[in-house]
MITI-959332 format. One record per residue (C-alpha): y, z, x. Coordinates in nm, 4 decimals, m for minus. Layout:
<kevexs>
<<Y,Z,X>>,
...
</kevexs>
This chain:
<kevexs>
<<2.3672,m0.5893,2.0669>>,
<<2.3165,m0.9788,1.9859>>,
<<2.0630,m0.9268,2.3061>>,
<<1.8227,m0.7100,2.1708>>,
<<1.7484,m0.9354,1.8534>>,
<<1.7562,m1.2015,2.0822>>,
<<1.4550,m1.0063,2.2663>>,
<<1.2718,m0.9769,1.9222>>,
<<1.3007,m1.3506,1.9017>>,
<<1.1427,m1.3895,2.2211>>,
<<0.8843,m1.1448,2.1480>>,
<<0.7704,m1.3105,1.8027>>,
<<0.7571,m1.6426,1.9600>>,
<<0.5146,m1.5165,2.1713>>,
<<0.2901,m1.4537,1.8713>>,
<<0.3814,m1.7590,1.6923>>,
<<0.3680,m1.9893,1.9397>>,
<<0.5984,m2.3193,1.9540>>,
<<0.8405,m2.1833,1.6341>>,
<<1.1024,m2.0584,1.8065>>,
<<1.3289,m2.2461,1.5575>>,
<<1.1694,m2.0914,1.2487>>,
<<1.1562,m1.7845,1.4298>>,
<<1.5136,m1.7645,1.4530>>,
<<1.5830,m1.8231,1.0884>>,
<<1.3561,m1.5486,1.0024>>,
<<1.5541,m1.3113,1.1480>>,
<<1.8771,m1.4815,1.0680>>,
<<1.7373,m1.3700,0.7039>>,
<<1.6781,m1.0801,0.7839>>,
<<1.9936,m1.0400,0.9459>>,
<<2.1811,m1.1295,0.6748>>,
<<2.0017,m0.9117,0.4705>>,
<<1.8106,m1.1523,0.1854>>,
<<1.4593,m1.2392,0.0844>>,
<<1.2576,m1.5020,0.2741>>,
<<0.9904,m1.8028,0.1419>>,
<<0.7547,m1.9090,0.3781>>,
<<0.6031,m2.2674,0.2272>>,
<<0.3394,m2.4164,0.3791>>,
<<m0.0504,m2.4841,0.3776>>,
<<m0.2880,m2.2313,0.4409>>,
<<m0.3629,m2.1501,0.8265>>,
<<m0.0038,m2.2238,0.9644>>,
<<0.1105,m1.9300,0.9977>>,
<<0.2792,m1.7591,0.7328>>,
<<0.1291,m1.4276,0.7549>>,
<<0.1406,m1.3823,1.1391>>,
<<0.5017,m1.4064,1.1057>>,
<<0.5398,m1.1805,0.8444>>,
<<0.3563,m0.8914,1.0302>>,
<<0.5300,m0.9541,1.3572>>,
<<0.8740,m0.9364,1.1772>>,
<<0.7498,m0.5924,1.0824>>,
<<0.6552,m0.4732,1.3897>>,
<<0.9309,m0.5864,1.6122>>,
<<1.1724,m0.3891,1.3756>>,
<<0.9717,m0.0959,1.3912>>,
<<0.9749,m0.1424,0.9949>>,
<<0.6829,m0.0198,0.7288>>,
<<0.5283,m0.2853,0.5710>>,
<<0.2570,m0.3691,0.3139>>,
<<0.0738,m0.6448,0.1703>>,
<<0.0500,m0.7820,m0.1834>>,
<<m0.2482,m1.0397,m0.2487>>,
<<m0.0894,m1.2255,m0.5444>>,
<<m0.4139,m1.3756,m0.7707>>,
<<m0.4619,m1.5287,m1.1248>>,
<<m0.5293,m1.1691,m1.2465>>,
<<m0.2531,m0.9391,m1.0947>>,
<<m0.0625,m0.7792,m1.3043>>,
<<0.2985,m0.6369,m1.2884>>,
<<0.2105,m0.2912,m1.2635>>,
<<m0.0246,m0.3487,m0.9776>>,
<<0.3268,m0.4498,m0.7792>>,
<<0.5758,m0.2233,m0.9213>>,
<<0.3622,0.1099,m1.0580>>,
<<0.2336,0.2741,m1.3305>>,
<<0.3102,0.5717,m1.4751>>,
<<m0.0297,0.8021,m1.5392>>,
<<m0.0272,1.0887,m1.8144>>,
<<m0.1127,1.4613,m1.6190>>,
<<m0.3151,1.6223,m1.8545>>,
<<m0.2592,1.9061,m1.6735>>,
<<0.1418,1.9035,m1.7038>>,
<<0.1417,1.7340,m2.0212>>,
<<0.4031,1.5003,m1.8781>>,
<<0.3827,1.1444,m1.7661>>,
<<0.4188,1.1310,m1.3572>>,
<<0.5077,0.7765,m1.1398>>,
<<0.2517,0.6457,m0.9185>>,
<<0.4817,0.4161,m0.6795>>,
<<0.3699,0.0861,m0.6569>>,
<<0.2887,m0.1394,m0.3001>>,
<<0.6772,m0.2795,m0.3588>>,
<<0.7717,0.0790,m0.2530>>,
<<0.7855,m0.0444,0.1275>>,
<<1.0707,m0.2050,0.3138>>,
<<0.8669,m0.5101,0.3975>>,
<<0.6917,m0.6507,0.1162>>,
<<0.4890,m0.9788,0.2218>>,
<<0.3680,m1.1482,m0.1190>>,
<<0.1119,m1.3572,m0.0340>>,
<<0.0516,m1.6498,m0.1637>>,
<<0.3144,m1.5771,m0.4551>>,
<<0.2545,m1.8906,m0.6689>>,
<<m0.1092,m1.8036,m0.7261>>,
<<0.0174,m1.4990,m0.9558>>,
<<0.1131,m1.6231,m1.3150>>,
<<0.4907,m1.6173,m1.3952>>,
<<0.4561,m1.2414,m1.5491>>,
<<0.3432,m1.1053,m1.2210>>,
<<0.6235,m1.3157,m1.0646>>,
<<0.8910,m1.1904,m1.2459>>,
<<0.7846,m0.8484,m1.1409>>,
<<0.9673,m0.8994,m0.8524>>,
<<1.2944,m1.0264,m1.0004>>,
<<1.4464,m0.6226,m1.0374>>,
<<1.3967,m0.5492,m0.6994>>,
<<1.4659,m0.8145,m0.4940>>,
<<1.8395,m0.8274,m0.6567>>,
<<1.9116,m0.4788,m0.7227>>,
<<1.6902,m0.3023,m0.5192>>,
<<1.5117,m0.0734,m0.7734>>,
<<1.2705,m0.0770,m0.9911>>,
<<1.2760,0.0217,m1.3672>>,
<<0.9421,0.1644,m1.5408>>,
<<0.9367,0.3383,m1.8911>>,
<<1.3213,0.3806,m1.8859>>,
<<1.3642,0.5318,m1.5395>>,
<<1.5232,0.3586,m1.2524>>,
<<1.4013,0.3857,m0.9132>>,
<<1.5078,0.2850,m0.5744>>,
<<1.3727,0.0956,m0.3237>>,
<<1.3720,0.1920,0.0345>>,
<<1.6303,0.0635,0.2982>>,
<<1.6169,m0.1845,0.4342>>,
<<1.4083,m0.3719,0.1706>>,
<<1.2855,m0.7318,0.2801>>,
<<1.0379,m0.9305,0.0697>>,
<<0.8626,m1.2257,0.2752>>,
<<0.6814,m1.4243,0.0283>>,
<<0.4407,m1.7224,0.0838>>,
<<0.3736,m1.9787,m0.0911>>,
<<0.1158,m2.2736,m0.0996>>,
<<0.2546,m2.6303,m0.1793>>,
<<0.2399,m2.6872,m0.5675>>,
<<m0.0036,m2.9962,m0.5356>>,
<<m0.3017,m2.7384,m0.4490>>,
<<m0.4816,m2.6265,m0.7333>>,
<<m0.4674,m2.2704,m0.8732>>,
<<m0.0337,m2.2692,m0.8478>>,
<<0.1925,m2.1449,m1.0977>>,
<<0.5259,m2.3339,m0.9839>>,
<<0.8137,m2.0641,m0.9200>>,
<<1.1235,m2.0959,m1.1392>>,
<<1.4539,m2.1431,m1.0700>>,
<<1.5434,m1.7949,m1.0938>>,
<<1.2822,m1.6889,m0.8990>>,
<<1.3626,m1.8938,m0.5921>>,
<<1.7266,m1.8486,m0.5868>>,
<<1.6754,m1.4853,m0.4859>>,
<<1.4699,m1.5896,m0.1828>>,
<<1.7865,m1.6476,0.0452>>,
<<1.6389,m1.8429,0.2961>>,
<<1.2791,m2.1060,0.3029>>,
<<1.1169,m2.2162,0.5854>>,
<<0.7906,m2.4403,0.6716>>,
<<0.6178,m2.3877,0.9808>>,
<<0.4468,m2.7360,0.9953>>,
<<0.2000,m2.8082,1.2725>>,
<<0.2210,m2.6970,1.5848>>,
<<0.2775,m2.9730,1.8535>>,
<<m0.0841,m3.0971,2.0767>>,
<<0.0675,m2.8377,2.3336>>,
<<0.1406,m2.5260,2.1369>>,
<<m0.1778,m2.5582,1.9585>>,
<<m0.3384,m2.5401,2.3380>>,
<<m0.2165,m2.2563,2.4284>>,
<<m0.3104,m2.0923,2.1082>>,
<<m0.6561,m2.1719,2.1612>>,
<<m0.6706,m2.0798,2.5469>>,
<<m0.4941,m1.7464,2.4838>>,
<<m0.7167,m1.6584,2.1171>>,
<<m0.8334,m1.3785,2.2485>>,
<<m0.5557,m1.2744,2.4164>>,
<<m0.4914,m0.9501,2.2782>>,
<<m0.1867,m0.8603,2.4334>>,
<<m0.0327,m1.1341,2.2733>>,
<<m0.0966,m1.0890,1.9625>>,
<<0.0304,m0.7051,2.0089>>,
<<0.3904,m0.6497,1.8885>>,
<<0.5266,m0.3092,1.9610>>,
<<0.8479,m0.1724,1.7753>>,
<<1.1661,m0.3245,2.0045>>,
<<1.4319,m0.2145,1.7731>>,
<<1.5249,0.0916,1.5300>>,
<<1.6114,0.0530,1.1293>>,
<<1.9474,0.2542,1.2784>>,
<<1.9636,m0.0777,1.5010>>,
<<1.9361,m0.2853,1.2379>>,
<<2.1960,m0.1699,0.9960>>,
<<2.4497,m0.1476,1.3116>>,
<<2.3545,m0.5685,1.3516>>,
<<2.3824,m0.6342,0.9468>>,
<<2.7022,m0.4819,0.9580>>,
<<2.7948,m0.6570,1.2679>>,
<<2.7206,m0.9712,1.0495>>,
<<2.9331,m0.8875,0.7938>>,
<<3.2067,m0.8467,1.0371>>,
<<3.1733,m1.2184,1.1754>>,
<<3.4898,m1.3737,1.1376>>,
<<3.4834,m1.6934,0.9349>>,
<<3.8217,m1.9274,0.9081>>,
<<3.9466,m2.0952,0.5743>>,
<<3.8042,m2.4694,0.7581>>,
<<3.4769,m2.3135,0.7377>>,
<<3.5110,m2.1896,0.4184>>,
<<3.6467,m2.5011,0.2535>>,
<<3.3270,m2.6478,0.4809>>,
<<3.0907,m2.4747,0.2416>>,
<<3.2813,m2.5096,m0.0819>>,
<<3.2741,m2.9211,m0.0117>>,
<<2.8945,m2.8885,0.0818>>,
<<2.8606,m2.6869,m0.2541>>,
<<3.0721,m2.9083,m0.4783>>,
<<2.9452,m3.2468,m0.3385>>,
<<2.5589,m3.1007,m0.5056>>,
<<2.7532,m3.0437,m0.8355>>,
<<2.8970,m3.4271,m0.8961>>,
<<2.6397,m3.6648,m0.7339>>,
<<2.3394,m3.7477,m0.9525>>,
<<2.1045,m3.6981,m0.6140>>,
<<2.0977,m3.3863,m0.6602>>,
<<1.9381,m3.2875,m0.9640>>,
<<1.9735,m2.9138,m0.9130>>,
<<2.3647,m2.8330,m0.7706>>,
<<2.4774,m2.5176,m0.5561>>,
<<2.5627,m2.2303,m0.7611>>,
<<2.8201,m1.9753,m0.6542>>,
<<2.5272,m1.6960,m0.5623>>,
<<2.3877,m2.0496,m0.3185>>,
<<2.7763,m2.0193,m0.1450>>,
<<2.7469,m1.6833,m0.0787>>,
<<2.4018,m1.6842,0.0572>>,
<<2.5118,m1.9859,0.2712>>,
<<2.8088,m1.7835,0.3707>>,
<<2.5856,m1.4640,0.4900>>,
<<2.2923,m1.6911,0.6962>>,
<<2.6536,m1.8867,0.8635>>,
<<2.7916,m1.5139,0.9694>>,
<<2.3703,m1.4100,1.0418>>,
<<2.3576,m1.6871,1.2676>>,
<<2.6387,m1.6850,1.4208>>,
<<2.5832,m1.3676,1.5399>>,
<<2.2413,m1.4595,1.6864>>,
<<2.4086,m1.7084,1.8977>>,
<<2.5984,m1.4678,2.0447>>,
<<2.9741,m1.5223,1.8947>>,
<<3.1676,m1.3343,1.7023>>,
<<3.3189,m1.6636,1.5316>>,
<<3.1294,m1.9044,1.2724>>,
<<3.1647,m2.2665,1.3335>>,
<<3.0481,m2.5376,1.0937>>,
<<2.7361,m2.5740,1.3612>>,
<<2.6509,m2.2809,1.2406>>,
<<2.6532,m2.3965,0.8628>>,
<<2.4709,m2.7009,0.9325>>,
<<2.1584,m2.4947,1.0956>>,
<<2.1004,m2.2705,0.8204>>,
<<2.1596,m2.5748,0.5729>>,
<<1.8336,m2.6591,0.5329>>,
<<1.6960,m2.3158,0.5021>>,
<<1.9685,m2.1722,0.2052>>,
<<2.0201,m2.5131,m0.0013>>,
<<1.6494,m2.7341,m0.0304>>,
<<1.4638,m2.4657,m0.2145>>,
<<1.7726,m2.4438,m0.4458>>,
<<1.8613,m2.8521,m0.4758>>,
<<1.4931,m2.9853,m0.4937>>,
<<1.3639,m3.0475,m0.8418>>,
<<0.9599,m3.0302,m0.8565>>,
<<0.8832,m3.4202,m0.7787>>,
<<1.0302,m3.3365,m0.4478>>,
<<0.7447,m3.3276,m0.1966>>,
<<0.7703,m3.0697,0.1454>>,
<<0.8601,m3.3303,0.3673>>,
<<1.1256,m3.4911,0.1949>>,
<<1.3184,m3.1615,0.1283>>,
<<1.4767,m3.2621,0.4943>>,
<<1.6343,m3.5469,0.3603>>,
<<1.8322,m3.3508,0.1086>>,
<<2.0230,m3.1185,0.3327>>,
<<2.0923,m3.4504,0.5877>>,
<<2.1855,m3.6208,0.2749>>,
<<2.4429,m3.3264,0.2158>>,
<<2.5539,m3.3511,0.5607>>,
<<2.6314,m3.6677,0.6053>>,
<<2.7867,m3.7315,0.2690>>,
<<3.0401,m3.4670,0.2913>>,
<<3.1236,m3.5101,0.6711>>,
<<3.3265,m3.8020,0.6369>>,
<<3.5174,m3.7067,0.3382>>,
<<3.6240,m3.4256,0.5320>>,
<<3.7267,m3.6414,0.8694>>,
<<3.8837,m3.8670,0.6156>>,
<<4.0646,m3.6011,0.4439>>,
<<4.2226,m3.4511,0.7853>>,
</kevexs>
């Protein structure tokens, strides 16, 4: 099965051109069923991605413009009296889709944020005292714009601890960028047709789950996690819901790679994605959000050589 979503990969690349890498964690998040952030400037990117990650899994998909003025209901729903009925009826809201992409999420002021919140933990959505659930599989891909640019509402902590994985697409290298521009109006390219089923999908997430991951490993994360909670670098530490998402991406990638085993290789390349929009604090600027993760890494590597 890895094979097929190793097709997609190839597939979405060809749309996002020179990203293979981010392309990869995408669907790593996807995998491992969580939320993705997509942080970058405008133009890189973002929303290209999102679609083709739609299409490729054959999945229904909608797009919410966040701006100053949204307001909760124009995410979630509203419920409209029927005159007619004398009875209050539920008009579903765009959230109702299994991909949401919220664009440009930090535009929105916290209140339309937090509409969010509900369903990207629990998968429903609760109106006027009624609960109601989301479609499966449900995927939001939010982007957001760095917080230096004006008109951005910085997302709280809450808020970005139930994206599972972030990524930044950067700039493309002097190469990638050419063939962008050669092949523009290339239309085939930018064409993704459906490769892979929703039935597909849940048989690979449950593949995921069924990664086997040794105690080493384990004790791998839980150092990673605990070295955040003790050293003053870190001004924002792991939490346990952080361990398990890092846990989920290791088995998600894994299984990408083609093994049916997680190594700490594999914890190391979804590092960066799981753990910097958790450990950064709001000085921290995109391109030093590396340097935390490497930080990580090599400050809990030798502890652990020195401890075997």
């Amino acid at each position: 099965m890895q094979h097929l979503f190793s097709a997609a990969v190839s597939k979405i690349s060809q749309v996002l051109i020179g990203k293979q890498r981010q392309v990869e964690l995408a669907v790593t998040c996807l995998l491992a069923n969580g939320h993705l952030l997509i942080e970058d400037l405008p133009g890189m990117g973002k929303t290209t991605l999102s679609h083709a990650l739609a299409n490729v899994f054959g999945l229904a998909d909608t797009r919410i413009q966040f701006t100053s003025d949204l307001l909760p209901a124009d995410v979630l729903g509203v419920s409209i009296f029927d005159q007619a009925a004398q009875t209050f009826s539920f008009h579903h809201g765009p959230v109702f889709n299994q991909i949401v992409l919220a664009d440009e999420i930090n535009r929105a002021s916290p209140k339309s944020q937090s509409a969010l919140l509900e369903a990207m933990e629990e998968k429903q959505v609760s109106i006027d005292g009624k609960t109601y659930p989301l479609p499966r599989p449900f995927f939001v891909i939010a982007t957001q714009n760095p917080s230096f640019q004006s008109g951005t509402y910085p997302l709280p902590e809450s808020q970005l601890d139930r994206f599972l994985m972030r990524i930044v697409l950067g700039y493309p290298n002097i190469d990638a960028e050419k063939r962008m521009l050669v092949e523009q109006y290339d239309d085939t390219r930018h064409t993704t047709e459906p490769m892979l089923t929703v039935t597909d999908l849940f048989a690979a997430q449950k593949a995921c789950q069924d990664i086997h991951v040794s105690d080493a490993v384990i004790n791998y994360i839980l150092r990673l996690a605990n070295y955040t909670r003790n050293e003053p670098e870190f001004p924002n530490a792991l939490s346990p819901r952080a361990t398990k998402a890092l846990l989920r991406a290791t088995r998600a990638w894994a299984f990408l790679q083609g093994r049916d085993f997680a190594i700490p290789e594999d914890v190391q390349a979804v590092l960066p994605s799981v753990a910097e929009h958790r450990l950064r604090s709001e000085l921290t600027d995109l391109g030093d959000d590396q340097m935390l993760s490497e930080l990580l890494v090599d400050a809990v590597n030798p502890i652990i050589a020195q401890a075997s």
